[in-house]
N, C-alpha and C positions, 0 to 999 in steps of 0.2 A: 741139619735137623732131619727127622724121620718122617718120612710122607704121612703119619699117623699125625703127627702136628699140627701139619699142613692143614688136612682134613678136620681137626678139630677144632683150628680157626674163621676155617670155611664156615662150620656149623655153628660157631656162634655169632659170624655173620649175618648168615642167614636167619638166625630167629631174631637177631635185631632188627634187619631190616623188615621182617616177615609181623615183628610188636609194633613197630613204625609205621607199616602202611594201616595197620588195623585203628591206629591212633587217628592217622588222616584221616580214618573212613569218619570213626566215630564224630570229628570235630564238624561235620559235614550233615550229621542223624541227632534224635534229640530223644528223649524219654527212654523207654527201656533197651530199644536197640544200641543206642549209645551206650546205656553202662554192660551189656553182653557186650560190645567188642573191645572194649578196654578191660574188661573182666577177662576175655581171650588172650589178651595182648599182654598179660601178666601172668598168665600161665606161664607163654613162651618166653619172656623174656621178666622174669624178677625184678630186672635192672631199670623195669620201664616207667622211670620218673615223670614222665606225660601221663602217664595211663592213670596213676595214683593221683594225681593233680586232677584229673576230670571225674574220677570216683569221689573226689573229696567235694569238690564244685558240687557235684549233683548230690550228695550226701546231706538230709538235711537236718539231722540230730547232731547239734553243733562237736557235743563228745566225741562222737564217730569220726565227723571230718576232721578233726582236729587229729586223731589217729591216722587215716588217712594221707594227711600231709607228713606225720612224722615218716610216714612209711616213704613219701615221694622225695624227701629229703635225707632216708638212710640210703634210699636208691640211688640219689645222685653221686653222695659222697661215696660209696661201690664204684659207678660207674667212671667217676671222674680221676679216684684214687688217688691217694695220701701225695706222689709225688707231685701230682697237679697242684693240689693244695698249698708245697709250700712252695713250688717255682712261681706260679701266678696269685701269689698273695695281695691285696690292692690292685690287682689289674684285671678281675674277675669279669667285670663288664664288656671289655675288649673280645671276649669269646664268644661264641654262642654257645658253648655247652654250658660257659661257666653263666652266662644271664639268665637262660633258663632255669639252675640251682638258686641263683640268688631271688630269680624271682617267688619260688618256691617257699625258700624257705621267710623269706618276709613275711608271705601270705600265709603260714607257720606265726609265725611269732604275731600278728595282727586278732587270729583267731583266738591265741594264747589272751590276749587283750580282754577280750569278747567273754571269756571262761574267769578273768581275774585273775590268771596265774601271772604277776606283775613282773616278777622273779623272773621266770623263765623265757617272759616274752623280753626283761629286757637283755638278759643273754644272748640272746639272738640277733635282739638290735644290733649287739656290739662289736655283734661276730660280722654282722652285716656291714658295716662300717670299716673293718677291720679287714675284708676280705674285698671292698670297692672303697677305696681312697676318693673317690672323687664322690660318693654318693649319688648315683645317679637315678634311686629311686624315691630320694627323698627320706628315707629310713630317720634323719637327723631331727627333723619337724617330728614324728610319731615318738622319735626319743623323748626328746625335751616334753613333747606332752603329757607323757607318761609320767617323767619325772618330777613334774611340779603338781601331779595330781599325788604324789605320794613324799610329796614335801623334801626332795632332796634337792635342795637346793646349789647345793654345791659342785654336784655332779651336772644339771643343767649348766650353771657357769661354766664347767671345763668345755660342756659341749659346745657354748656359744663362742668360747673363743677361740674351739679350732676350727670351727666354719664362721669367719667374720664375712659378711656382706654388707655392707653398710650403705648400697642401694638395692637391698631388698626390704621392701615392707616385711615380711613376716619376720626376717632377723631383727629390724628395727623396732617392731613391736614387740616382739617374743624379748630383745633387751629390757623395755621399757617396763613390760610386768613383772618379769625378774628382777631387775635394781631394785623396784618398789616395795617386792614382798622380802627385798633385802637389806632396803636403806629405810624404807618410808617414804614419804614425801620432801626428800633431800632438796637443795640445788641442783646436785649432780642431778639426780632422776628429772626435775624441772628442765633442764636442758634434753637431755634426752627426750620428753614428751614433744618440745618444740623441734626437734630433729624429725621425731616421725610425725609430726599432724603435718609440716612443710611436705613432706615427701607424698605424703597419701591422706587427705582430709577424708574422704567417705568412709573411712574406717572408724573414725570418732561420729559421724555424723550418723552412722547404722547405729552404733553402740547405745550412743546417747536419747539420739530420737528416733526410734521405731517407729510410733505411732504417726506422726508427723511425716515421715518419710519413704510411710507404705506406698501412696501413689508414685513417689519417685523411682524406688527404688527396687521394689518388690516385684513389679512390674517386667523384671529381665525375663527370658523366655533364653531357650539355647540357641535357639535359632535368629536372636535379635540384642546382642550384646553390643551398643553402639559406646560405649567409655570404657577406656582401657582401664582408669584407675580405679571406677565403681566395680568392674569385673573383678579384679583383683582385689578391692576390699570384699565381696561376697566370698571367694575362693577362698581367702583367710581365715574371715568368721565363722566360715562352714565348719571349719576344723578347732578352730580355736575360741568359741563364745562362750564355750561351758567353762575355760580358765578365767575370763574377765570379768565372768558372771559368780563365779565363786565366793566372793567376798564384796557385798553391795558400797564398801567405802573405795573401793578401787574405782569404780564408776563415778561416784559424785565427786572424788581426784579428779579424773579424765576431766571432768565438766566444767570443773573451774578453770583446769589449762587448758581448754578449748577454750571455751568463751572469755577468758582472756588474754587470748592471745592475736587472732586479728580480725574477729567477728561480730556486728552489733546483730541483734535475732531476725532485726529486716532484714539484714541480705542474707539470712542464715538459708532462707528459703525462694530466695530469684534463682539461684545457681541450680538447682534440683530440678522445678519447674521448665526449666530452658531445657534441660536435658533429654527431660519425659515429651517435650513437642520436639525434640528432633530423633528420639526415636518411632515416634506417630509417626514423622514425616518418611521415617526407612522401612518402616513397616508398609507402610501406602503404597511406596515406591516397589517395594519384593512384591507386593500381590498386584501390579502395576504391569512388573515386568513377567508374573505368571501368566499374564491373560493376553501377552502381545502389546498394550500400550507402552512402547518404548519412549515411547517421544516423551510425555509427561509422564513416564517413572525418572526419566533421566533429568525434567525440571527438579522435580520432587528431592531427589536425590543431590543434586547439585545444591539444592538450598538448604541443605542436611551438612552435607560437608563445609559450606560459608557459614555457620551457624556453631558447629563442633569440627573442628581438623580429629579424622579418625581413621584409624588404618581400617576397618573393616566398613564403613562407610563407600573409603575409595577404591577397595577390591569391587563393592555392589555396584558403583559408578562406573569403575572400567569395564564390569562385567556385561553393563547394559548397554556402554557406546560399541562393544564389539559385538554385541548380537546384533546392534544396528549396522555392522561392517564401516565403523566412524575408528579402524583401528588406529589409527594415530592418535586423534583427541583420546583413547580409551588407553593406549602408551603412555602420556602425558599425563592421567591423570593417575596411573599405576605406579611410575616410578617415581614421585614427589612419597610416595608409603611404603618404599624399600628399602631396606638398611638402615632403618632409623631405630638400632637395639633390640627391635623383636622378632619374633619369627612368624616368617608369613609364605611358605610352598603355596598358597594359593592363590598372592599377588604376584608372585614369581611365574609362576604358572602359567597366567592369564597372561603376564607381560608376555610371555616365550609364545604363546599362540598369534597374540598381535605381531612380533616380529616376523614369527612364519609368515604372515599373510603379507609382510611390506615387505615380503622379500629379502629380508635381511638374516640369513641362516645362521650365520655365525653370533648373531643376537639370541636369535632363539635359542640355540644352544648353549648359552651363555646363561642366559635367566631358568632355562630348566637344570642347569646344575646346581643353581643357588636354590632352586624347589626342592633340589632333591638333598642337599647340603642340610635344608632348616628342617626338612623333615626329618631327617634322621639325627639331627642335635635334639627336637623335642621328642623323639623319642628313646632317646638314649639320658638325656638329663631329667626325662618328667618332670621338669621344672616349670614354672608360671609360662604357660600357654599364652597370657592373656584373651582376648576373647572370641579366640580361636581352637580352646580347646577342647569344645563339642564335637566342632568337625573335623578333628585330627586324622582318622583313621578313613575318612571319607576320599581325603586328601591322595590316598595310594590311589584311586580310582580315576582322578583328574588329569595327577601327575604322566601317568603310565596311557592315559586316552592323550595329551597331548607328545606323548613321546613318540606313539603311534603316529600321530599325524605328519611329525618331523621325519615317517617313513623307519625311523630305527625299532624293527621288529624285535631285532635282537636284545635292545636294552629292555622292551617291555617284559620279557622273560626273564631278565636278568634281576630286575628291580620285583617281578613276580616273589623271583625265589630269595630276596633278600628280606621280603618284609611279609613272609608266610608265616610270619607267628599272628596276623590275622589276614583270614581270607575270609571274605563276603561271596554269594554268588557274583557278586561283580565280577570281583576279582577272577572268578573261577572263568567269567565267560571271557574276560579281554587275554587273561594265559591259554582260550582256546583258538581266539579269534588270531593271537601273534604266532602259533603255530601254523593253521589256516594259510595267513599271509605269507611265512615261511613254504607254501606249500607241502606241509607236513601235516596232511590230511587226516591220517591214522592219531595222531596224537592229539589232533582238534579235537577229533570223536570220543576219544578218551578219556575229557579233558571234562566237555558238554557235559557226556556222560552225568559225570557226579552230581550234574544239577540237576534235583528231583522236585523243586517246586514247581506247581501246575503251572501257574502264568507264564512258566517258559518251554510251555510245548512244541513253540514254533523249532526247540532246536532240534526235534523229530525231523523236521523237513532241512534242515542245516544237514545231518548226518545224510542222509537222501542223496544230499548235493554232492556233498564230498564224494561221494562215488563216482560221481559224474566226474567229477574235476580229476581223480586222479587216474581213472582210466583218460584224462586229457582227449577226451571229443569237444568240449568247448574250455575256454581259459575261466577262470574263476577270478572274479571282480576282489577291488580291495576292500575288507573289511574295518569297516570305523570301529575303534575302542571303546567310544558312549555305546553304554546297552540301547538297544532297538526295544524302547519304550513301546512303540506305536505299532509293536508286533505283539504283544501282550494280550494274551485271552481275553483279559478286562478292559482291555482300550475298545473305543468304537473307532472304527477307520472312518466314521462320517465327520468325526474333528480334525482327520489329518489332512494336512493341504500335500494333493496329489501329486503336482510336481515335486515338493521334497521326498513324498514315501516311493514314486520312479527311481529317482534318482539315487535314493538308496542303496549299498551296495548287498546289507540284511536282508531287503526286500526283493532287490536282485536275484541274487541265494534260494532264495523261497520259490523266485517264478521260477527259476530253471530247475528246482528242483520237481515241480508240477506238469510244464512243459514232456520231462521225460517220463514222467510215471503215465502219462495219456497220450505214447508218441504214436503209439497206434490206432489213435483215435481220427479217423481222416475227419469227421464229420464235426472237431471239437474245433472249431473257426477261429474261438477265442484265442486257441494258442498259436494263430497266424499272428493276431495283433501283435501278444506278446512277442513272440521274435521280432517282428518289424520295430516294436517300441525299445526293445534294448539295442538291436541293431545300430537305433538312432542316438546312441547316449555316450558321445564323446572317443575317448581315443579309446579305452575299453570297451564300447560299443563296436568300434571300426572291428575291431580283431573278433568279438565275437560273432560278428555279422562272418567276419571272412572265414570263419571256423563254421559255421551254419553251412557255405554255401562248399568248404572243400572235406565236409566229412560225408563219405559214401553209404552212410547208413542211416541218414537221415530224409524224411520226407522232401517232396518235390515242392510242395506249397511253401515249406518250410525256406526254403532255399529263395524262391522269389519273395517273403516276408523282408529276408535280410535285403535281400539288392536293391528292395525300395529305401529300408533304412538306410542304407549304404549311399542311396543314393542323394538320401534328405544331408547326409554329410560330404555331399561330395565327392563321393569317392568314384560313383561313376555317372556317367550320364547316357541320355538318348540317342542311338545311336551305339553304342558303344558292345562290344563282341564280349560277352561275361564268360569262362570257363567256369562250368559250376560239376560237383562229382554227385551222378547218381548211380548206387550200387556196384562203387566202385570203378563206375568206367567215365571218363573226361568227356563230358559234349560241351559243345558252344551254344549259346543264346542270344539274341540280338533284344537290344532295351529296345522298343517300341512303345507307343501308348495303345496299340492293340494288343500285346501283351499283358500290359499294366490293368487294362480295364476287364481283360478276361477276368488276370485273377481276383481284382476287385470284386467284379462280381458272385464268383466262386468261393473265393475262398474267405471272403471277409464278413464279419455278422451284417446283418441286412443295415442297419445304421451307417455304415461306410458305401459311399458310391464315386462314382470316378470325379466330380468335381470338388467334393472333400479330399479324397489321393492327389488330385492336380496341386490344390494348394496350398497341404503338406508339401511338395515337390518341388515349389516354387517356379524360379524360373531353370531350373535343372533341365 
């Protein structure tokens, strides 16, 4: 082939990846700047079915976006071309070119909905269906809705019996109104009603009694869904109360086979009540363990879970025995709610961090692969979350901060770049921080960078550091994958308890970043403390203490800072001959307490005196 080829593949590489970055930028900006660089990014590249996707999102004359999409959906089928189409026919989901198309075009065909064009949205459905055999965005559920709003009854039935479930509520319901606006009030349909009220009662009991059942039920919040099976009847009815409500004789059906079947009206209403005080009791228990009362969050909680068995009851329980560092009892209470049919990365999660802590690696590693397993099943089947599917996407930020902890940098970047179809600044800061720890400095900075909200100014003084660390005059501490809340413009540092923001490795970061921007400053005393205080702070202390005292272009004060922390660890003592580098040339020093007290007095703010250094120093 002709180097002219060559070159003309180059260049269309190049404006893909050149519409690409302009897409990231954009998904990162909001208002007008957002729609200029995806308006950019379609200049250069035609093909760029992301760009048209976030023109259509921010487009708000429903016509337009609806245009819009068709255009991000003629781009994909360009981009993807005819031969893709027919070798990965039903297996569309397995790609990422091809999920991003189907995502597309769904949210295509939904909008079509919204406009009334019934016709064409359900074309689309079909095609959807057609081109992912497994349907993994649920596409089947907005079919059948559609189609029973426009009375085709018979094309619903084919759809229900090519996706039979017969332990899912909504197929068992979505049967039940079907038979009925097919048979009437059969036997057959009588049987079926009793099939689905056994499977999932809160779905006749929302139906029937609203009014009755506000205090019970109404009452869910996203952040407090303690009944798997009430979560799941809400999630239904969300989507389907306008078909049940369409014809008032369907209802007063439902009512007779409910309440004949194995309810008298007293007990209609203990079961709902019981429900609504042990979510009081998780809700007490979450603002319990906000404020630091673990002890009685973790009663509260404990009489929540003896009260209702729930899986997200017993992730809040394990959550709270391991902030008490009670990890075992917080293990035990974790895996009685694992594997029991649903998905849960964030009890998987939690267990993987308790096993870290008992030492058992090959545990942790075990239960973080089953977090990362359910997570990407609920995100690839969008199927019934249960009542976890508020905090889904929260879940990438847990996962990838516990993976950190287990030390594998590498996987946090790897699970970064697997699940960047959403990035939060979280996200943005722990793919900077796994670099960082990589010591791949330049691409922390680049990384920070893109984070432009205020409250994270502090990573001003992160980029600072980095310079420090990679001209390597001192080592750079490991960074934790939880965001540094307590570094936050808006936080006050008079709530933080000081031994944890020391020990921080965020806050770490920040002094040494301070430290060297005043190294000139003989007279700034404060930053004697600081060295002496990191000096002191474990095995990454020892080395930075011993980087203090063997780098040549660093102050003299600075150098005896460390060899006290040094020595508050042991490492040296009184008496003892220190080789320490000033300006570049090797003297010796003798530990003495007439040294010690000199620089005490010198060099340290007037609150430090030599009986306060004594016993810091102990019997050293």
């Amino acid at each position: 082939m002709s180097k002219r080829f060559f070159q003309d593949q180059n260049n269309v590489k190049d404006k893909v990846n050149r519409a690409n970055e302009l897409v990231k930028q954009a998904r990162m900006t909001k208002g007008l700047e957002r729609i200029d660089l995806v308006r950019r990014a379609v200049e250069i590249n035609p093909d760029c079915m992301e760009a048209y996707i976030i023109l259509g999102d921010e487009e708000q004359d429903p016509s337009s976006s609806v245009n819009l999409y068709r255009k991000a959906v003629d781009a994909g089928r360009r981009r993807l071309g005819r031969d893709f189409f027919i070798k990965n026919e039903g297996k569309f989901w397995q790609f990422e070119e091809g999920h991003s198309f189907l995502i597309a075009l769904r949210t295509l065909a939904d909008k079509l909905v919204n406009l009334y064009s019934y016709d064409e949205a359900i074309s689309y459905y079909y095609q959807l269906l057609q081109l992912d055999i497994n349907d993994n965005q649920d596409v089947r559920y907005s079919l059948f809705r559609l189609l029973i709003r426009l009375y085709r009854y018979r094309e619903a039935r084919e759809l229900l019996d090519a996706y039979q479930e017969l332990n899912d509520l909504r197929w068992l319901y979505n049967d039940l109104l079907l038979s009925y606006f097919e048979q009437g009030a059969s036997k057959q349909v009588h049987m079926k009603a009793r099939r689905a009220i056994t499977h999932n009662e809160p779905v006749c009991q929302l139906l029937l009694e609203p009014i009755s059942l506000i205090e019970a039920h109404v009452d869910i919040d996203e952040n407090d869904v303690t009944d798997l099976e009430l979560a799941k009847a809400v999630n239904y009815l969300h989507d389907h109360l306008d078909l049940w409500s369409s014809q008032p004789e369907i209802l007063e059906w439902l009512r007779q086979e409910y309440y004949g079947f194995n309810f008298d009206s007293s007990e209609q209403y203990h079961k709902p009540r019981q429900e609504y005080d042990t979510r009081c009791l998780v809700r007490q228990g979450n603002s319990l363990i906000e404020v630091g009362d673990f002890i009685q969050a973790e009663k509260l909680l404990t009489q929540a879970l003896v009260e209702k068995e729930d899986p997200m009851v017993r992730n809040i329980l394990g959550y709270c025995k391991l902030l008490m560092h009670n990890y075992q009892e917080a293990l035990d209470v974790l895996k009685s709610g694992l594997g029991n049919g649903f998905l849960n990365p964030f009890g998987y999660t939690l267990a993987s961090e308790c096993a870290f802590y008992l030492k058992d690696e090959l545990g942790a590693y075990r239960y973080l692969r089953h977090a990362i397993r359910d997570f990407d099943q609920g995100m690839r089947t969008s199927t019934d979350l249960g009542p976890f599917a508020d905090h889904w996407y929260q879940y990438t930020v847990i996962i990838k901060a516990v993976a950190g902890l287990l030390g594998n940098d590498r996987l946090v970047i790897n699970l970064h770049r697997r699940w960047d179809y959403f990035v939060s600044v979280e996200d943005l800061y722990q793919l900077g921080a796994a670099y960082f720890n990589c010591k791949k400095y330049t691409q922390a900075m680049r990384i920070w960078n893109q984070i432009t909200v205020p409250e994270w100014g502090f990573l001003d003084r992160f980029e600072a550091a980095c310079h420090i660390f990679k001209a390597e005059i001192v080592p750079a501490p490991r960074l934790e994958y939880l965001p540094p809340w307590y570094l936050m413009d808006d936080v006050s540092i008079d709530n933080i308890d000081i031994d944890h923001l020391v020990s921080s490795a965020a806050y770490q970061v920040i002094v040494i970043a301070d430290l060297f921007d005043s190294i000139n400053d003989d007279d700034n005393h404060d930053n004697n403390v600081e060295v002496l205080t990191l000096s002191s702070l474990g095995k990454w202390g020892v080395e930075f203490g011993q980087a203090i005292v063997a780098a040549g272009c660093l102050p003299y004060c600075w150098k005896l800072a460390a060899v006290i922390g040094l020595m508050n660890q042991g490492i040296y003592n009184y008496g003892d001959q220190v080789k320490i580098n000033l300006n570049d040339e090797w003297t010796e020093i003798l530990i003495e307490e007439k040294l010690i007290k000199q620089f005490t007095d010198e060099c340290l703010p007037d609150f430090f005196d030599s009986d306060l250094i004594s016993n810091y120093l102990g019997d050293t």
